[in-house]
Backbone bond lengths (Angstrom), bond angles and torsions (degrees), N, CA, C in turn:
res aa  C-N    CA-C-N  psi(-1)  N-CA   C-N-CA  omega(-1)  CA-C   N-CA-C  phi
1 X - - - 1.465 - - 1.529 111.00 -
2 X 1.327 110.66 -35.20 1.278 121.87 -168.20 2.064 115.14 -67.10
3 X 1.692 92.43 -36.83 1.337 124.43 168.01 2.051 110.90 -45.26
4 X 1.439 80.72 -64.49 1.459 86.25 -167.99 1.540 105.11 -79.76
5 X 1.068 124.16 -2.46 1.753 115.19 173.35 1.599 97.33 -87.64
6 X 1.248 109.63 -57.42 1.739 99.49 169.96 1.824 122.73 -32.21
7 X 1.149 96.72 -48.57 1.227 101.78 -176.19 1.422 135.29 -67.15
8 X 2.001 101.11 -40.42 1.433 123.91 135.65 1.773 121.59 -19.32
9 X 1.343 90.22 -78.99 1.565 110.79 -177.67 2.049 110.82 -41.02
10 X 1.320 101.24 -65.01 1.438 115.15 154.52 1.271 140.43 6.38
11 X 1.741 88.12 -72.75 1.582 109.98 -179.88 1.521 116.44 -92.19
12 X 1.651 112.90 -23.24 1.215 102.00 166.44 1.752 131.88 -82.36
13 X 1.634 93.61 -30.03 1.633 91.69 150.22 1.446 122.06 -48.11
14 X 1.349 122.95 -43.97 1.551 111.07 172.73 1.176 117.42 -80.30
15 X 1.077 130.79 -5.52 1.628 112.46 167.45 1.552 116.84 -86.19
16 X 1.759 94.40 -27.66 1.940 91.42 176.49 1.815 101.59 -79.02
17 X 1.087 122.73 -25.17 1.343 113.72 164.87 1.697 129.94 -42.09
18 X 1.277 108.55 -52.91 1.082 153.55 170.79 1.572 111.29 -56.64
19 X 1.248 113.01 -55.13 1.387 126.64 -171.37 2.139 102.06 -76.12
20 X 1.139 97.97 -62.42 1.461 104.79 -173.00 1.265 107.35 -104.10
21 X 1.451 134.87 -30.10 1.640 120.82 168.88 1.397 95.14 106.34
22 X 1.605 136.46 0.99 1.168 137.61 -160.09 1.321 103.31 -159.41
23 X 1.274 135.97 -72.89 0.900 134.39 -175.79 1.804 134.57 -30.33
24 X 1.212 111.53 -43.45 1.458 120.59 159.91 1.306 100.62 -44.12
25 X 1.188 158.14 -88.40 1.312 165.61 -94.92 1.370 108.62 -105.95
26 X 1.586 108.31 -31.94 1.379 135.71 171.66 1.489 102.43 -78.12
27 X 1.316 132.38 -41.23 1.630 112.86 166.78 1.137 118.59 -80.98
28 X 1.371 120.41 -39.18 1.245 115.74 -167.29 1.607 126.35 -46.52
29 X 1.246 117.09 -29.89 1.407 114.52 168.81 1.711 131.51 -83.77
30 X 1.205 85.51 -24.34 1.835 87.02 163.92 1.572 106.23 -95.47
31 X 1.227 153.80 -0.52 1.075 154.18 115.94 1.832 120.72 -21.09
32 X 1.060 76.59 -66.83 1.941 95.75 179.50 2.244 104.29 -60.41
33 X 1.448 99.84 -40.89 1.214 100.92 -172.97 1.875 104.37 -88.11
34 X 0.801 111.69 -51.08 1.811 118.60 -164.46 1.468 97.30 -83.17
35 X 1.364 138.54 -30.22 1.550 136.57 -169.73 1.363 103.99 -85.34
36 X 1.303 90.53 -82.77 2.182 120.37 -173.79 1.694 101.31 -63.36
37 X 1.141 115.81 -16.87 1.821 100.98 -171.04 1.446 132.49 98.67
38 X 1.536 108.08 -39.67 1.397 133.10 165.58 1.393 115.59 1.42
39 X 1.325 127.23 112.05 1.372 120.36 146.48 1.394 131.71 -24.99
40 X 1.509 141.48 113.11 1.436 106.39 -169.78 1.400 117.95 -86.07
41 X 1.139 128.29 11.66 1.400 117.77 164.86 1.689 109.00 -71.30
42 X 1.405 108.35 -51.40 1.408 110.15 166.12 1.481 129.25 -79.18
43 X 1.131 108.02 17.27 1.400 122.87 167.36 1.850 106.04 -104.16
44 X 1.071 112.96 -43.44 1.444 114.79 166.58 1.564 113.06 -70.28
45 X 1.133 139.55 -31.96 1.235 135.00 167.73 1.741 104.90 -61.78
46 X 1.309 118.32 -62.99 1.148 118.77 -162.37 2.050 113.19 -62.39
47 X 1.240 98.35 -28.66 1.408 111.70 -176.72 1.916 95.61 -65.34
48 X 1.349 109.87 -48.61 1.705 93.46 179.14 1.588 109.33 -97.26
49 X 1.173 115.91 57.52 1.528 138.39 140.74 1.321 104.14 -98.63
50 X 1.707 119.15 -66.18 1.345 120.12 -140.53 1.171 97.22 -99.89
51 X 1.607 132.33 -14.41 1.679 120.88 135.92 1.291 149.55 -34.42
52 X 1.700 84.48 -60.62 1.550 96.22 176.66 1.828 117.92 -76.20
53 X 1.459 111.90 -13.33 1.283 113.55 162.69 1.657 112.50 -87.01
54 X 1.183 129.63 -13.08 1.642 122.07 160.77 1.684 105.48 -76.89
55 X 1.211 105.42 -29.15 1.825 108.43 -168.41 1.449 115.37 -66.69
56 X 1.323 95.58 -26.41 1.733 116.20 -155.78 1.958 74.99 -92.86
57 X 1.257 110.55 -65.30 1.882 81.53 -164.53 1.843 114.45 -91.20
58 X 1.257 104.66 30.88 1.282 115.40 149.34 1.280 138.51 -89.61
59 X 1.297 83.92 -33.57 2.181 110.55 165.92 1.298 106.47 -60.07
60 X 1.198 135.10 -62.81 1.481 141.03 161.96 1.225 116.95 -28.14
61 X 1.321 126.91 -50.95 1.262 122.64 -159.38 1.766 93.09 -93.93
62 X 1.364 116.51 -29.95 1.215 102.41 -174.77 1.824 122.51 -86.12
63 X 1.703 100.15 -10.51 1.402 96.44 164.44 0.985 131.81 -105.26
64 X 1.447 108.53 40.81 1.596 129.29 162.95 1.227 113.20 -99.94
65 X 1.279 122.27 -38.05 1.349 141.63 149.54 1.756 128.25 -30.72
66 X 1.575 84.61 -40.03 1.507 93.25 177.32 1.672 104.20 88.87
67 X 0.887 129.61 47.79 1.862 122.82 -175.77 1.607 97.03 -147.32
68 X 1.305 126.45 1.64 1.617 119.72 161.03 1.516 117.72 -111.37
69 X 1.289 94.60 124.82 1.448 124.42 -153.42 1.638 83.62 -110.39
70 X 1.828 108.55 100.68 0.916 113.05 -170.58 1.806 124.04 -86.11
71 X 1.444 96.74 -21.64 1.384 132.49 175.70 1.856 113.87 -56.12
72 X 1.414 102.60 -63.35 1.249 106.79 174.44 1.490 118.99 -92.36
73 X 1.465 123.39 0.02 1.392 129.68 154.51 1.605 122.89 -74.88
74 X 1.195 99.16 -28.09 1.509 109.53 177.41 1.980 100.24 -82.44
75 X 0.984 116.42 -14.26 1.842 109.08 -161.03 1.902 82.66 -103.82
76 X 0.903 122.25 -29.16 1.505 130.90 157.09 1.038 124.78 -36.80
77 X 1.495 111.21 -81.96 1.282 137.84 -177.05 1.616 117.23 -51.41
78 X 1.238 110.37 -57.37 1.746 112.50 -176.98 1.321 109.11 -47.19
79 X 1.239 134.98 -66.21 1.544 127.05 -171.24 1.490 113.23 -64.20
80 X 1.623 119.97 -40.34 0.996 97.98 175.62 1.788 109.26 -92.51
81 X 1.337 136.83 52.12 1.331 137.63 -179.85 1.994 82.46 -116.33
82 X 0.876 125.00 -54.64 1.341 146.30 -170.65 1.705 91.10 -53.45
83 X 1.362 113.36 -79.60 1.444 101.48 -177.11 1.412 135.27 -86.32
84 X 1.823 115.48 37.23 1.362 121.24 -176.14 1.669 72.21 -106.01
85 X 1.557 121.07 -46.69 1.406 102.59 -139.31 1.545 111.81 -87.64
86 X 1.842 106.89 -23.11 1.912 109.18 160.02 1.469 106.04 -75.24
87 X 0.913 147.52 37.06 1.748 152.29 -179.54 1.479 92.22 -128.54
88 X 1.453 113.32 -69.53 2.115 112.81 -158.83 1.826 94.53 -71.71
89 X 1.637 121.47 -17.51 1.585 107.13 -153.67 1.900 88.27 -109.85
90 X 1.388 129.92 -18.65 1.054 118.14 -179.87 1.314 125.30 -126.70
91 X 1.553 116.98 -15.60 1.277 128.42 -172.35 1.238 136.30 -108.73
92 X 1.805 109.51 -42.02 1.382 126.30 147.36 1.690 123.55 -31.14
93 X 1.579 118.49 -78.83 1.395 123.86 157.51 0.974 147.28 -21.03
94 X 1.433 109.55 -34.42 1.693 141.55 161.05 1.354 143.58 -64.30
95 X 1.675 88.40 -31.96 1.698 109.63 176.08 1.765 103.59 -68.19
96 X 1.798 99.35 136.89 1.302 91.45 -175.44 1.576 108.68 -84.08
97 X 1.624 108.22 156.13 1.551 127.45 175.89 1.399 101.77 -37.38
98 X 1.401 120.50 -66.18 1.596 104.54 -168.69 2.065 81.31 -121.68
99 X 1.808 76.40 145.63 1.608 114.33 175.87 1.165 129.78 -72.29
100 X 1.539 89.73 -62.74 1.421 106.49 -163.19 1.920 104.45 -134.79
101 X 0.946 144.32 110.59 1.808 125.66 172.11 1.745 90.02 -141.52
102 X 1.752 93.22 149.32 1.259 123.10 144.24 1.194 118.15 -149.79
103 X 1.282 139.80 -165.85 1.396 142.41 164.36 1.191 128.97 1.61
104 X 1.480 108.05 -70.42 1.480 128.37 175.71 1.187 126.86 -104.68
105 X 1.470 139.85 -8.14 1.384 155.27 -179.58 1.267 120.87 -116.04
106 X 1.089 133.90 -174.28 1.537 135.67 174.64 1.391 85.76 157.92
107 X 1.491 113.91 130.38 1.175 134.57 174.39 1.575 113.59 -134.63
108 X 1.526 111.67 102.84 1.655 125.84 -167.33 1.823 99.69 -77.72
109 X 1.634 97.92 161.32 1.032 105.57 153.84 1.209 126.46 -43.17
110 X 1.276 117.53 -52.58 1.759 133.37 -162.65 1.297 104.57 -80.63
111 X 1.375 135.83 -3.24 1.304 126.75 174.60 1.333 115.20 -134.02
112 X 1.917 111.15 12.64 1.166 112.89 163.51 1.726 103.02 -91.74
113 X 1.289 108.66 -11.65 1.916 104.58 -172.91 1.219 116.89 -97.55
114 X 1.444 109.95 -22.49 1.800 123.44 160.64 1.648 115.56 -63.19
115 X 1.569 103.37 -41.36 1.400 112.38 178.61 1.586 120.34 -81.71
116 X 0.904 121.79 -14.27 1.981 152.12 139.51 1.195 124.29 -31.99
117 X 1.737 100.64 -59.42 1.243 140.13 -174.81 1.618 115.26 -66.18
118 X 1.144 95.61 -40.34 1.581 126.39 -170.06 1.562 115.36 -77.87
119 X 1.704 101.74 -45.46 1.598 124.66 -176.57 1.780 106.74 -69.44
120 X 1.540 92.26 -50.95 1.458 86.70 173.51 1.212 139.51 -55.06
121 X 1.245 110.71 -28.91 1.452 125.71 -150.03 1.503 83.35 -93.47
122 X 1.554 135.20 -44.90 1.534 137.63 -166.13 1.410 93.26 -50.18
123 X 1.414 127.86 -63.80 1.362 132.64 -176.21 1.181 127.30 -45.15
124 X 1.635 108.55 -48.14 1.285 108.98 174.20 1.847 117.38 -89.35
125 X 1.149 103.35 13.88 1.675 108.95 151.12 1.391 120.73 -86.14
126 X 1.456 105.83 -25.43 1.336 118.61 -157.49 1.652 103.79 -74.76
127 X 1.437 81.96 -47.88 2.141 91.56 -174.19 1.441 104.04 -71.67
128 X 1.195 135.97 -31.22 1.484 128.56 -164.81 1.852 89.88 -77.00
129 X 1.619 108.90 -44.03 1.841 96.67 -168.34 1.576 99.68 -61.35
130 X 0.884 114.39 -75.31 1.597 125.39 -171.09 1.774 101.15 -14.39
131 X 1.031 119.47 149.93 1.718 138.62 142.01 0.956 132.25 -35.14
132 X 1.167 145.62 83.97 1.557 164.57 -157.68 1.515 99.29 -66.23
133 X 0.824 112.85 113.31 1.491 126.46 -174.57 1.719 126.94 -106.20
134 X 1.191 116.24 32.60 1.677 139.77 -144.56 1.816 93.33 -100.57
135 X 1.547 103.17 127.33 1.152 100.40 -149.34 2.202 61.95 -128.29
136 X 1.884 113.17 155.39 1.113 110.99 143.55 1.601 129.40 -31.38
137 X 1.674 101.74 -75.92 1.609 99.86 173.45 1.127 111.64 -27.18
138 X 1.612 120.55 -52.49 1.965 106.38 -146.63 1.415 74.54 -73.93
139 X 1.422 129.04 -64.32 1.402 120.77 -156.48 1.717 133.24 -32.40
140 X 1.558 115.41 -31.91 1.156 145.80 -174.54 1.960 95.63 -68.47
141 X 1.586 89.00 -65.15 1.681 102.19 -177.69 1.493 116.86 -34.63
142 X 1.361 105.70 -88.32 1.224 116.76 159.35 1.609 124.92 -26.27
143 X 0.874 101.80 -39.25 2.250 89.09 177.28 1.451 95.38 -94.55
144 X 1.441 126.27 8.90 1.386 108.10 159.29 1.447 119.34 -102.08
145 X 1.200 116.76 3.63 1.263 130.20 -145.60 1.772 94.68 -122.53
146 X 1.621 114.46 51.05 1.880 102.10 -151.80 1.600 101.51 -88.19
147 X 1.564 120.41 -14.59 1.425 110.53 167.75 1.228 114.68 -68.53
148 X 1.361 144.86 -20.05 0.994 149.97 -162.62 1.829 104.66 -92.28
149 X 1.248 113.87 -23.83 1.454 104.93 179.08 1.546 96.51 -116.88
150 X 1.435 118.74 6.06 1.661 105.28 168.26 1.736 89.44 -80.62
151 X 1.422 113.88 -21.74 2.022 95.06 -159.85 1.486 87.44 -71.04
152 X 1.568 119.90 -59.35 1.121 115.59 168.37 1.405 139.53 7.44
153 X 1.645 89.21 -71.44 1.278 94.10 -174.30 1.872 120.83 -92.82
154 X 1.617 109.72 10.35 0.792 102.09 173.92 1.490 130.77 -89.08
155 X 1.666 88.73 -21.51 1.496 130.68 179.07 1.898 82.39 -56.68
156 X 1.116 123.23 -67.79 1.690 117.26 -168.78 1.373 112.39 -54.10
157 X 1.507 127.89 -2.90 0.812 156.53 -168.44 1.832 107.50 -75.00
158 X 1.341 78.45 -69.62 1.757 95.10 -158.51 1.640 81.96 -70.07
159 X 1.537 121.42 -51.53 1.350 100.24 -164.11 1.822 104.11 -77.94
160 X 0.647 135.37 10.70 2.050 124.13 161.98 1.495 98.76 -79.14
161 X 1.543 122.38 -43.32 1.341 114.09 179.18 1.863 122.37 -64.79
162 X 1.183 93.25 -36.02 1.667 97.87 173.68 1.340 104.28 -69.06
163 X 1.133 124.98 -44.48 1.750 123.32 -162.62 1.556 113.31 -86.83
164 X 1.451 98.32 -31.23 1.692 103.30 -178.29 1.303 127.35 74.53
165 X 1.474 108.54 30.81 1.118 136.94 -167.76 1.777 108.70 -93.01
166 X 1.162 131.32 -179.91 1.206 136.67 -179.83 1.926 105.87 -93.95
167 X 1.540 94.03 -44.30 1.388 123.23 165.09 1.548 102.90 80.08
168 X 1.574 111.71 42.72 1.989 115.58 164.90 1.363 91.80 -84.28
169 X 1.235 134.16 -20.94 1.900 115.45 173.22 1.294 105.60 -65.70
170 X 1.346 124.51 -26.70 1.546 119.89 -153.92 2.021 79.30 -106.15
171 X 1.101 125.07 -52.67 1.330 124.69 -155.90 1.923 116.48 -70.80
172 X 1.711 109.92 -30.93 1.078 117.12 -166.13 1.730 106.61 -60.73
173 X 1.881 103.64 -54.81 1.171 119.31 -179.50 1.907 114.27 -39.42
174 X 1.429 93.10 -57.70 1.673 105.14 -168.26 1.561 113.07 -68.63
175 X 1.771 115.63 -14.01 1.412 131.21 155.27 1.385 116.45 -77.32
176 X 1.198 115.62 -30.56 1.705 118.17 -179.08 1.835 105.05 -88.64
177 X 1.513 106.33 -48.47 1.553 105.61 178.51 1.623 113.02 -58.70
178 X 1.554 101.73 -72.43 1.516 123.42 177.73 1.423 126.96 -40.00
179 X 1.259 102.22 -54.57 1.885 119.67 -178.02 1.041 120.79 -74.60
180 X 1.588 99.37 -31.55 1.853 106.54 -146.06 1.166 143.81 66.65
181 X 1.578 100.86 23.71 1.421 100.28 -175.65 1.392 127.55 -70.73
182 X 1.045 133.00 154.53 1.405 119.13 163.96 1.752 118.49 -57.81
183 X 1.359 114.15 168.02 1.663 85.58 171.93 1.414 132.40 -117.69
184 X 1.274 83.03 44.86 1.703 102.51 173.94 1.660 94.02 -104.95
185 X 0.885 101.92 -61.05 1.906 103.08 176.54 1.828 123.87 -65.98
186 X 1.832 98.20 -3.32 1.708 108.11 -174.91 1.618 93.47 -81.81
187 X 1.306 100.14 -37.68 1.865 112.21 -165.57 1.570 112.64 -74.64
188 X 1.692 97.38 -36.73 1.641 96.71 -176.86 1.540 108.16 -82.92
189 X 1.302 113.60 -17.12 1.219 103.31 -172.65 1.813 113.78 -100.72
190 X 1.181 110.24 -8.08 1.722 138.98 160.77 1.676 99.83 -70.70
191 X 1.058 125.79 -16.59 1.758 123.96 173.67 1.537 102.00 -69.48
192 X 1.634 108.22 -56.45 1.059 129.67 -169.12 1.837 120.34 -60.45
193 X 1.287 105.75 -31.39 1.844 132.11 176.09 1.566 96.81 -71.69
194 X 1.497 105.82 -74.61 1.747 104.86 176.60 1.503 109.38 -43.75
195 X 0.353 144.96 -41.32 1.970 144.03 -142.21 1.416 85.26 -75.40
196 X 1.786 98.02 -86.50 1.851 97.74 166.69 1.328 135.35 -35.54
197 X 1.080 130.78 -19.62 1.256 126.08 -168.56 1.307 98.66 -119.32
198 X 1.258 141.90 -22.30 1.663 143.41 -164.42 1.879 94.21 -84.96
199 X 1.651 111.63 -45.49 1.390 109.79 -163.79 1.352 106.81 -82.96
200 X 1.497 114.15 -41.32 1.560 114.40 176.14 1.748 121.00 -59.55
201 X 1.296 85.91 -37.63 1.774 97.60 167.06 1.476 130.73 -64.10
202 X 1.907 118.77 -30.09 1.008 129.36 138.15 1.710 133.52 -43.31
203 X 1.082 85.88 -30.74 1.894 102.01 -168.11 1.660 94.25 -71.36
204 X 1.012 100.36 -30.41 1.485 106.72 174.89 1.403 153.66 -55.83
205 X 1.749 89.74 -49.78 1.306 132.86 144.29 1.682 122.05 -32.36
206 X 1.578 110.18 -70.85 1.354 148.39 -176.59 2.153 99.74 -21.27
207 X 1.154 130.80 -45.02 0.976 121.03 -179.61 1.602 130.07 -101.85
208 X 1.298 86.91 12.92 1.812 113.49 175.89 1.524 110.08 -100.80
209 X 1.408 107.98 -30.85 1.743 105.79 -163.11 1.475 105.21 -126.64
210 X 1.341 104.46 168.93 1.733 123.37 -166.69 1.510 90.09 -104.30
211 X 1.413 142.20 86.91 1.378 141.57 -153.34 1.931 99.07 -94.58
212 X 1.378 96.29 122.01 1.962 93.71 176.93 1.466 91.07 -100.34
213 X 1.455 103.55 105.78 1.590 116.86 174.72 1.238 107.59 -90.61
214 X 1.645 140.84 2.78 0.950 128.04 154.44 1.753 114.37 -62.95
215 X 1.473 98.14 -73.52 1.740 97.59 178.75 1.641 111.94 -31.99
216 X 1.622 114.11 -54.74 1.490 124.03 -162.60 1.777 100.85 -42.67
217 X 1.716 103.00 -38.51 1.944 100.30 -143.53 1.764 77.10 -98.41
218 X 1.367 144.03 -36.31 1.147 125.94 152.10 1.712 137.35 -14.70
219 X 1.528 86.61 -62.73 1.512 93.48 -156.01 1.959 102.84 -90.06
220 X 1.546 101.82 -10.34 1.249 130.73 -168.61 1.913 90.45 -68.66
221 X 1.331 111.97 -64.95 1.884 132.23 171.62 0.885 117.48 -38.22
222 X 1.361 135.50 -33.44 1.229 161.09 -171.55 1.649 111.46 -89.44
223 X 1.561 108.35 -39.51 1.155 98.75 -161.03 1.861 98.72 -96.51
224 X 1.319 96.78 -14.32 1.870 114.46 -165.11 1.804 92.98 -69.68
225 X 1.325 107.97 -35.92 1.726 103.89 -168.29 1.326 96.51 -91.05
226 X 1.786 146.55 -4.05 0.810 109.48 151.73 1.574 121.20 -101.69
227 X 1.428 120.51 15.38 1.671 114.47 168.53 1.872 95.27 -74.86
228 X 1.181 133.23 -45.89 1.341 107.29 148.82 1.406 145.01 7.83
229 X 1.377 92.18 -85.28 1.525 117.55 -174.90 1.842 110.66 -62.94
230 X 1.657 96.08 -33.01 1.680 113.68 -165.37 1.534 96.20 -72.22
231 X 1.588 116.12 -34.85 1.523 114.10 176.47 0.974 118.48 -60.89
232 X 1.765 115.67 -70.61 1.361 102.32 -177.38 1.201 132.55 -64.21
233 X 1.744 109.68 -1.87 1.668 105.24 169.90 1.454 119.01 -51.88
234 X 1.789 104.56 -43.70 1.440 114.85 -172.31 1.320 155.03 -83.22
235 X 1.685 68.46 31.68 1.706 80.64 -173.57 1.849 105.87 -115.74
236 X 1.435 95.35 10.19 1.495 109.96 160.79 1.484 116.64 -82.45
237 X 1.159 118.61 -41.05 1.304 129.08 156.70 1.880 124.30 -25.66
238 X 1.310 140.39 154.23 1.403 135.06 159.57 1.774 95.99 -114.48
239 X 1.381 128.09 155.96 0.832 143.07 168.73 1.955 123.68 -15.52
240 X 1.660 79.00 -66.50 1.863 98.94 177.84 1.756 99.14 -69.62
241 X 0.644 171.30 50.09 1.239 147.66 -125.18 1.988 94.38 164.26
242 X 1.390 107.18 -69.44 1.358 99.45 165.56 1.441 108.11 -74.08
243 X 0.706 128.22 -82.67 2.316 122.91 171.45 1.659 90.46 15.53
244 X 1.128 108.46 -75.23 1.710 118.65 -145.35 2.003 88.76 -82.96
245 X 0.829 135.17 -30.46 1.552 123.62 176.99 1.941 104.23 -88.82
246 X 1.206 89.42 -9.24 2.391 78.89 -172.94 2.361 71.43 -93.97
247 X 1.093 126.48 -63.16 1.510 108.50 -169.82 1.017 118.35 -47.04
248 X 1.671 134.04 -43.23 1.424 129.02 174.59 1.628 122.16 -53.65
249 X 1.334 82.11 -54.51 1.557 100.72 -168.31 1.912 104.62 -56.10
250 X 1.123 117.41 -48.78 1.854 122.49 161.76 1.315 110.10 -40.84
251 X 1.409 119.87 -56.57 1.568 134.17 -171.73 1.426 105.94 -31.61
252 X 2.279 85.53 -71.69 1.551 94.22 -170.14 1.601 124.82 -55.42
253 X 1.582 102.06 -19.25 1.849 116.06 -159.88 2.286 87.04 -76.64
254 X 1.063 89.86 -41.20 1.433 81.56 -179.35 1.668 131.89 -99.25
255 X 1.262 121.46 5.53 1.492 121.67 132.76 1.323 117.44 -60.74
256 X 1.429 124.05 -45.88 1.250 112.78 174.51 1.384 125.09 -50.88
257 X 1.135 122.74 -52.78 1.276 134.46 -175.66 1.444 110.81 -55.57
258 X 1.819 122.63 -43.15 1.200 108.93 168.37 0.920 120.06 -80.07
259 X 1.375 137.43 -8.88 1.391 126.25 -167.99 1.854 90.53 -92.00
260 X 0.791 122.49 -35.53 1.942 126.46 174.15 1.353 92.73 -31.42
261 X 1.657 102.28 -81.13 2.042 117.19 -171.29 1.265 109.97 -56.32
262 X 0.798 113.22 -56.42 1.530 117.50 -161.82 1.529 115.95 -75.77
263 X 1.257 126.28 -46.13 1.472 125.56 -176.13 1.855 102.85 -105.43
264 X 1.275 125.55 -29.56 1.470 103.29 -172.61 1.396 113.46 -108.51
């Protein structure tokens, strides 16, 4: 039973992968933690394996398509490739087990990075629902302004490595705000950011953990045939239409998560 819920779990991470370019990456770790049991440090490691191997053959399929914008995925990608992989290989590991305790509290590692996990993701639901407010001027500003969205983006950096995320919640927005992409081309070209940054960020991992690469390349097969399925769903979709289902759908993933830590 246990088999086939994994496997369940799997395929619908790849279709929300698939579907929004973010969303997979965003279940996959509370999946791994609340379903399977998973440690979440090793639940965040393992999630940017079996990301960055859906990302990597989602990129393919989507730059045939023509919607990965390899140019401004690559000016993306480098700073934050740099700070997923000194974050998961030196910084993650380091944080002590317990944070914070006295009397009545105790605040763990493992439920300060879920609760992290959780914060981020509220925000980056928040900016995709809201009204895009992108005026020429700002637009002009901003692409002159490119140290300011490399810190940016490195800053998304450190937090994909703490969270263990794929980071298209954190990446789509700062491609749709920052770039201007449209967000058919924010998502396809956010396949292309995760991939790099989910596997290199793993690579990181690799001398900290006891890795079960059976389950990983399993559940990894499973999840690759449904980023598939998540593509060609989305082209039923119109533009506005995914926007308002990739923000909800984050929203709900991260009330849950606090209400898990925090209230039960």
């Amino acid at each position: 039973m246990l088999v086939f819920i994994e496997y369940f779990c799997a395929l619908i991470i790849g279709v929300l992968l698939g579907l929004t370019g973010g969303g997979g990456s965003i279940l996959t770790v509370p999946v791994l933690v609340y379903v399977l049991g998973l440690n979440p440090i090793v639940a965040s490691a393992y999630s940017l394996f079996i990301v960055g191997c859906t990302s990597t053959f989602g990129t393919l399929i989507n730059f045939k398509k023509g919607i990965v914008v390899l140019k401004t995925g690559l000016l993306f990608a480098l700073p934050s490739i740099i700070a997923v992989y000194l974050t998961r290989k030196y910084v993650v590991h380091s944080i002590p087990e317990i944070l914070f305790q006295n009397e009545s509290l105790i605040i763990t590692k493992n439920t300060f990075l879920m609760v992290l996990f959780a914060v981020v993701m509220l925000f980056a639901s928040l900016s995709m629902l809201r009204k895009s407010k992108i005026t020429e001027a700002n637009a002009i500003a901003e692409k002159q302004n490119m140290v300011l969205i490399v810190i940016r983006i490195f800053g998304v950096g450190i937090l994909i490595g703490l969270i263990g995320a794929g980071g298209g919640f954190l990446i789509i927005p700062a491609l749709f705000h920052f770039a201007k992409l449209p967000i058919k081309k924010a998502i396809g070209t956010s396949l292309f950011i995760i991939a790099l940054n989910s596997l290199i960020g793993f690579s990181g991992d690799l001398q900290n953990l006891n890795v079960d690469w059976f389950f990983l390349f399993r559940f990894t097969f499973v999840a690759m045939f449904g980023i598939f399925v998540g593509i060609y769903t989305s082209k039923f979709f119109n533009e506005n239409s995914l926007k308002k289902f990739f923000g909800v759908f984050v929203l709900v993933m991260a009330l849950f998560i606090l209400t898990k830590e925090l209230i039960f």
